[in-house]
N, C-alpha and C positions, 0 to 999 in steps of 0.2 A: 478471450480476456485472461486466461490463466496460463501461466507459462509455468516452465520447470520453478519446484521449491526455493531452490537457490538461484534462479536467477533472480526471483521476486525478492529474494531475503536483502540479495547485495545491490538491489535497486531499491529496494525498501517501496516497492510498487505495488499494494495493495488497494487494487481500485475500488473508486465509492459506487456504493449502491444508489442505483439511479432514483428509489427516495427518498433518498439521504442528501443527490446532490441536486436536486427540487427544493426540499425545504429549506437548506442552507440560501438558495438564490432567490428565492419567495421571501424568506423573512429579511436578506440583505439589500436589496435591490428595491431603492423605493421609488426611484421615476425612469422615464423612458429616455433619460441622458444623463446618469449614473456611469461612470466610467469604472472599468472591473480591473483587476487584476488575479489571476489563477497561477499562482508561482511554483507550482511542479504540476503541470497540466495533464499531466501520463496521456492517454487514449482521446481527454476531449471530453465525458462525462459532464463533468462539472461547467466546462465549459458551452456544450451543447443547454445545459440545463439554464443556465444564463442570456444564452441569446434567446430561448424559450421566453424566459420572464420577461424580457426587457420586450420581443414583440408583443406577447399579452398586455403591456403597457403602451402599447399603440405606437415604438417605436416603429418605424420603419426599416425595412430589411436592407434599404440603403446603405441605415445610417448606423446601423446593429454592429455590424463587424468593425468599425471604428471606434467602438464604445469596449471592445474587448480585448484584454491583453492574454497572452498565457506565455510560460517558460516551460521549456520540456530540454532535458539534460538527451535524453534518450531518441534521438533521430527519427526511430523509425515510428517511436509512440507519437512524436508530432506530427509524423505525414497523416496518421490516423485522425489525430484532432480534427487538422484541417480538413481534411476528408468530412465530417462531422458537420462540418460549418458548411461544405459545402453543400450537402443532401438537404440544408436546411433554407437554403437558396441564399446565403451571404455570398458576400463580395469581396474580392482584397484579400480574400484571409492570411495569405503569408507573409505579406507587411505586420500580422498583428501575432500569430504564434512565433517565439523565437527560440532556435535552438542553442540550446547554451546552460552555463551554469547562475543558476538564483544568483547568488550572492555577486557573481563578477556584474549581473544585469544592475543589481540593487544599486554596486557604489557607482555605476554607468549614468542609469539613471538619476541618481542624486543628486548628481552632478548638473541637471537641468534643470532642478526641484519640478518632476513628473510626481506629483501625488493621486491619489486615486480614491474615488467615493467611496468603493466596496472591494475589501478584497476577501474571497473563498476559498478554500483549498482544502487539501490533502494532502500535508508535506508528508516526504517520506520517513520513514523510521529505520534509521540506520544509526551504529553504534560509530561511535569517534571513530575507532581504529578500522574501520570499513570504507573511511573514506579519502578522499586523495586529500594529500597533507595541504594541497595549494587550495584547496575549497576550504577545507577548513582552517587556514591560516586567515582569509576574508572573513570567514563568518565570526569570529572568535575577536577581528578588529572590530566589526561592528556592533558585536553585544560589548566591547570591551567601556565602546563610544559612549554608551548609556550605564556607563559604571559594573555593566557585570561580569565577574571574573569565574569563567568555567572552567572545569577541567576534562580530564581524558576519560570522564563516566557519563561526561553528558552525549544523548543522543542529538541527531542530527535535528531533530524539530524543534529544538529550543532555537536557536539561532535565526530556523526558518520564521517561528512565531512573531519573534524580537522584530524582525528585519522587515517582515510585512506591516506588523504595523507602524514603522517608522514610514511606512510610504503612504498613511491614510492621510486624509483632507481631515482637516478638523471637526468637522461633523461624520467620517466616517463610521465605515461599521465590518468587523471583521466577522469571518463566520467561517469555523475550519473540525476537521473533525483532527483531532487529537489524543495519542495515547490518555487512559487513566491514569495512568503513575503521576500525570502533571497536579492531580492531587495529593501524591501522597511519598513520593522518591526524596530523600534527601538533596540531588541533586537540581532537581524543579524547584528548591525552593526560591531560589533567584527568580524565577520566571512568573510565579507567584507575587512575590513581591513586586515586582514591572509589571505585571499586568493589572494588580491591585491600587495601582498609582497613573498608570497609564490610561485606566479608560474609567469610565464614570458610572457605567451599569454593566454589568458578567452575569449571562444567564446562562447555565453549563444544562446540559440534557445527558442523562445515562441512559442505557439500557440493562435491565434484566437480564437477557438474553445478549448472546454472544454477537456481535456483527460480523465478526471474523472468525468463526469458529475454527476453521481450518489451520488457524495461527496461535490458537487461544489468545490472542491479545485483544483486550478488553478497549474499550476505546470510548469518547465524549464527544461532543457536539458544543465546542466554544463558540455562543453569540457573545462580542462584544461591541460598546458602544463609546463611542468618545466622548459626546455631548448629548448626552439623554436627558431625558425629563426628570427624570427621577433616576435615584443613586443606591447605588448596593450590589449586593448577588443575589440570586436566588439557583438553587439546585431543581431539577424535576427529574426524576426517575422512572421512565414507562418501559412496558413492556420488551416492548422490538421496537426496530423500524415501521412494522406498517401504522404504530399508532402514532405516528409522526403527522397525519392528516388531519388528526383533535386538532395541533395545534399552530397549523399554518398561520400567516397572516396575521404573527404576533401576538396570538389569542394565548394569552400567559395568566390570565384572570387566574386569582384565586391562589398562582401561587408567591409564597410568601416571599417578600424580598429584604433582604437581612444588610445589618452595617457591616462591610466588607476591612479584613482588617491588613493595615498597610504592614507586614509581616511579614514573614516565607512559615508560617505555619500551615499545617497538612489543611485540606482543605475538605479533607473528609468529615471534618464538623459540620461542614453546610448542610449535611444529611439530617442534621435535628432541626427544631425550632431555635428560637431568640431564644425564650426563655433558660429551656436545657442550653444552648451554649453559653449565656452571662452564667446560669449557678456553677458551670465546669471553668470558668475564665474563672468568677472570685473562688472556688477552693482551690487553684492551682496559684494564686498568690498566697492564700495562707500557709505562715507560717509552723502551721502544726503539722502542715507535710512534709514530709523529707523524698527528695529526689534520687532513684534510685542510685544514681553515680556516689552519693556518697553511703553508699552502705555496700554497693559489691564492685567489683571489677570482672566484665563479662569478656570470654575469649571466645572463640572458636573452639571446636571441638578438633581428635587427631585427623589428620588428613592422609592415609595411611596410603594411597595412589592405586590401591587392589585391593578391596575389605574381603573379596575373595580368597587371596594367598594369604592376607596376613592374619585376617581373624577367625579363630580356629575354637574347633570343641573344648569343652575343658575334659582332657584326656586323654587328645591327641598327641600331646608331647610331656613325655615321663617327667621330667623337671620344669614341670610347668611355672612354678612358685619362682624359678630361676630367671627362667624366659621368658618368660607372660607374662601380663596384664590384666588384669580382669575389665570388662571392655562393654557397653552399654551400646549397642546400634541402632536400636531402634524406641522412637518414643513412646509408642506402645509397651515396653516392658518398664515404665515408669507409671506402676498403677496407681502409688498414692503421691502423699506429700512426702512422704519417707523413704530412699530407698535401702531395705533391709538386707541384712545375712540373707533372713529369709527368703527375702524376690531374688535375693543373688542365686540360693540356690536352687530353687524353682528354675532360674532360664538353665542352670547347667544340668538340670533333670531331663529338664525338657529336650537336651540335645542339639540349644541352640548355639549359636558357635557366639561365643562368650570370651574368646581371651585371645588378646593381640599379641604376635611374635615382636617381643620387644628388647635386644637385643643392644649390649653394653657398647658402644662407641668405640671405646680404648683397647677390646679386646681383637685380636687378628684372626684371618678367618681358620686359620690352624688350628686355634686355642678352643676353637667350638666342640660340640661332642660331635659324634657320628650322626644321629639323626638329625644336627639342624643346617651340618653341613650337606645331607639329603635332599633337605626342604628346599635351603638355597639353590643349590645344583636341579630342582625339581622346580623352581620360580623360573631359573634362565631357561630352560627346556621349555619351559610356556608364553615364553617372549614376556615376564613381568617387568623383567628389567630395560623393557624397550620404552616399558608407561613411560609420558612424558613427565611427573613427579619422581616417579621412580630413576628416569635416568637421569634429573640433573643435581642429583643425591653424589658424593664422593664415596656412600659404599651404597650400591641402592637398594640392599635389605635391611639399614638403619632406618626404620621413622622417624623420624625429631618429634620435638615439642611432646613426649609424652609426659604428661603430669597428672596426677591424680586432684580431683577438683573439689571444693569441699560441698558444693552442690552441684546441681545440673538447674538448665534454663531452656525451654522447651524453644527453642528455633521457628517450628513449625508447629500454628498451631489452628482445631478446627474449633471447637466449642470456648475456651476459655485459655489463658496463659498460666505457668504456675511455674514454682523456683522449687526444686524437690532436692530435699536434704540428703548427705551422698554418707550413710551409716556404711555402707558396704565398703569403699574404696575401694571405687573402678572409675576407669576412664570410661570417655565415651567418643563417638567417633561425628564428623560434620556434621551427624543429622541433630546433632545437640549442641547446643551452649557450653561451656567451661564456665562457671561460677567460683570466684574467690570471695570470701566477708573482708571489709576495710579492717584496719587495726581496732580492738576494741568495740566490734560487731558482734551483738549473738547471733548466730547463723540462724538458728531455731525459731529465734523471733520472727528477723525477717521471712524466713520462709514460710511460716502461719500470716505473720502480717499481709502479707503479698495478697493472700487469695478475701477479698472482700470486692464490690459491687463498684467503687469509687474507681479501684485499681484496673480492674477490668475494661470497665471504661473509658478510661484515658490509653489503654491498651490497643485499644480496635480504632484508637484515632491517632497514635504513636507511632503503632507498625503498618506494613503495607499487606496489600491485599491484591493480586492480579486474577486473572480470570475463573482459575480454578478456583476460587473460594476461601482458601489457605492463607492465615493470617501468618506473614513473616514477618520474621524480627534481626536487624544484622545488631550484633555487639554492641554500636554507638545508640542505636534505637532501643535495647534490652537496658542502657544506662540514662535512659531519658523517660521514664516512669516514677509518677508521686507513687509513692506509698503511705499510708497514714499511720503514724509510728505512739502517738498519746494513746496510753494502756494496754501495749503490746505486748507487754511483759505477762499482764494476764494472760495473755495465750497459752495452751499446753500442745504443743505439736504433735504427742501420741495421740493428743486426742484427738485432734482434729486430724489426723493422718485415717483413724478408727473410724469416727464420725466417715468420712468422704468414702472408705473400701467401705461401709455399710449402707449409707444414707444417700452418697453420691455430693455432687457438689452446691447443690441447692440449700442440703442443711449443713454444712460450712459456712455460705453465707451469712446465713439467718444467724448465726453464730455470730460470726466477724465482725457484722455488721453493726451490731447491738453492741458493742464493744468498742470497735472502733470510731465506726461513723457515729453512732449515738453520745456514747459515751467521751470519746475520746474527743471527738469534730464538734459535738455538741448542736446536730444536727437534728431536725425533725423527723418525726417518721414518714410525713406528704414527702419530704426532700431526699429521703432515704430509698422510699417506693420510684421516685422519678428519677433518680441514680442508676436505681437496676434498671428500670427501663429503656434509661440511654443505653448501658450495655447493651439489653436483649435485641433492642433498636439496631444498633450497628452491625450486632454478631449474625441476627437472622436474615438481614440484606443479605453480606456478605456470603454468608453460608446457601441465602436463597442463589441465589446468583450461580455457584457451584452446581446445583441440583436443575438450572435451568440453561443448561449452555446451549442447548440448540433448540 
């Protein structure tokens, strides 16, 4: 079942666990003349699992392989399907697997209005530029057909999703396992939105535990339903795969089902109750928060193309003050809210390489001194200048975009998010944010502001979160955070810089909060305590998840 790494990557062929591809046909498959469709069928899995269901429903083995469809791009995974079907005593089966591409079958079939009761799958997970421009010049018409306009970041399963269920019957029911990011990537939010309009009941299933650990790609279990009894979403998060068995046969009792909102907001809220999402839906309309875009502008950090050659001890290079930069790499030497002289000169005690070769534009490489014409000459000697940043540079030991920022924005982040004030001026390098304040910002405020129980919270449902655990944040996502800004001013940043290297960031909060949220939001203390706990809620899935991958 396993082939080379990269063939699976640029087939996006990670086959489903056989029960994984039981449950999907048990809970989709509700009589014995249900007509199926399996639109990237790989091996047959899903497929086999399906004529399974349909004879336990006293189909007959006649009539089985007529009730089953699948597409497989990939020739030789489809002889194996059919092979599959036939150990299982069908009939016909090559009239019913067909090899070819999804999307050319889909507008084929359209064309006859072939709809289908149930359809299951495992589309592949492949990025845009992975794939052949004429597959995706199809799929791209037909999500275009239903209003949505993607671009060159969305992966290959959005289209797939679109496109199957434009092929249900109206009481269909789709069941697919699906990347996570489809809750939570900017890019999904389209798909979000179509599916939150397109079907009538979404019950999404997570795991704990990794299904793919070998790929760290985290992954869901999308039921949906066109014409259900009842309307909403509901989330469940169990362990692994094997406790998939609790709840065959539809058995969803007990868990809660939520009004589902017609939006592309991240979907990672489903993880709370009603209640905790309406209090976090009314304080993200009040107006006493302010949304982080309007108080900073967040970049990228330097992207230096070898942090090996360019960022250096401080003392490596005599005229350091001339050619250097003083240079942050890692977010770990971001101990407080502050960062000081002091932590500046702690990392250069420490011997950590601390300053980036940063080097005038307008100057020729003549006009350098001796030792950085060494360096350079010592860069081409180690093939730096082959990196592919580095070569398509016009001198490729210039870095661009060096600026010093007036704070940092943690990127990557495991316990809690924070905007740490930049006393030292130094740059920092991708593993960090670039923070600017808007005209007429105090930086100080904001940066006290930022760290309280509200913020946090809207944080762990802002940013993304993939297998490993690690809440990330890209620039457009670091500008899309309330922040509660009524009596900010009381804030004193030493102190609370003092407070968190002492106490840690628990009595920060208790700080903030009483301030902010009480004071400022005019909030209860029951509303206050059930704030933190949406945070601790989110942050210790998330973090669970990291600590249980396999």
């Amino acid at each position: 079942m396993k082939e080379k790494a990269s063939d699976q990557k640029l087939r996006g062929g990670y086959y489903t666990p056989t029960p994984i591809a039981d449950f999907l046909c048990e809970w989709a498959i509700q009589t014995n003349n249900d007509t199926i469709l399996e639109p990237s069928c790989g091996d047959g899995v899903i497929l086999e699992s399906a004529a399974k269901t349909l004879i336990k429903l006293q189909c007959k083995k006649v009539n089985t392989s007529g009730l089953l469809n699948g597409i497989e791009l990939n020739g030789e995974e489809a002889i194996k399907a059919k092979d599959r079907l036939y150990k299982l005593g069908l009939y016909d089966v090559d009239k019913n697997i067909h090899t070819g591409d999804f999307f050319e079958y889909y507008e084929k079939i359209l064309t006859y209005n072939n709809k289908f009761d149930v359809i299951v799958g495992n589309p592949p997970f492949i990025r845009y530029q992975d794939c052949k421009k004429e597959q995706m010049d199809i799929a791209f018409r037909i999500t275009r057909s239903v209003g949505l306009e993607l671009n060159k970041l969305t992966n290959i399963w959005v289209p797939f999703l679109v496109s199957a269920s434009l092929l249900l019957k109206e009481n269909g029911r789709l069941a697919m396992v699906i990347p996570a990011e489809l809750f939570q990537v900017g890019y999904a939010a389209q798909i979000r939105r179509f599916l939150s309009d397109f079907y009538k009941k979404i019950t999404v299933i997570t795991f704990k535990k990794l299904v793919f650990p070998d790929i760290q790609q985290e992954v869901i279990l999308l039921l949906a339903e066109k014409n259900a009894t009842t309307e909403g979403i509901s989330i469940l998060e169990i362990e692994d795969i094997d406790m998939l068995n609790t709840y065959k046969k539809n058995n969803f009792f007990g868990i809660e089902l939520k009004p589902i909102e017609h939006t592309g907001e991240k979907w990672t809220q489903y993880f709370l109750k009603s209640d905790e999402i309406e209090l976090l839906h009314s304080l993200k309309q009040s107006r006493k928060l302010t949304n982080s875009r309007d108080a900073i502008d967040v970049d990228v950090g330097v992207v230096t193309g070898n942090n090996d050659f360019f960022i250096v001890k401080s003392g490596d290079i005599q005229n350091e003050k001339s050619y250097t930069t003083r240079m942050v790499t890692r977010s770990a030497h971001l101990n407080g809210l502050v960062f000081t002289e002091e932590d500046w000169n702690g990392m250069a005690e420490r011997l950590l390489p601390s300053r980036l070769l940063s080097l005038n534009d307008t100057n020729d490489y003549d006009q350098y001194p001796q030792e950085i014409k060494e360096l350079i000459k010592l860069g081409q000697k180690h093939g730096v200048n082959e990196g592919y940043k580095c070569r398509i540079r016009k001198k490729w030991y210039i870095v661009p975009s060096v600026w010093i920022p007036e704070a940092f924005m943690l990127r990557q982040v495991h316990a809690f998010p924070k905007i740490v004030f930049n006393e030292a001026r130094a740059s920092c390098t991708d593993t960090i944010h670039r923070v600017r304040f808007k005209k007429n910002i105090d930086g100080r405020v904001i940066c006290g502001a930022f760290v309280n129980s509200l913020t946090f919270a809207f944080s762990e449902i802002t940013g993304r979160s993939y297998g490993g655990g690690v809440l990330t944040f890209e620039p457009s996502e670091a500008e899309n955070i309330p922040i509660p800004l009524m009596g900010a001013e009381k804030l004193d940043l030493e102190k609370l810089d003092y407070l968190f290297r002492q106490e840690g960031i628990y009595a920060v909060l208790d700080y903030t909060d009483d301030i902010l949220l009480k004071d400022g939001l005019g909030l209860s203390k029951g509303e206050i305590v059930k704030i933190r706990g949406i945070w601790e809620k989110l942050r210790d899935r998330r973090i669970y998840r990291k600590n249980n991958k396999k």
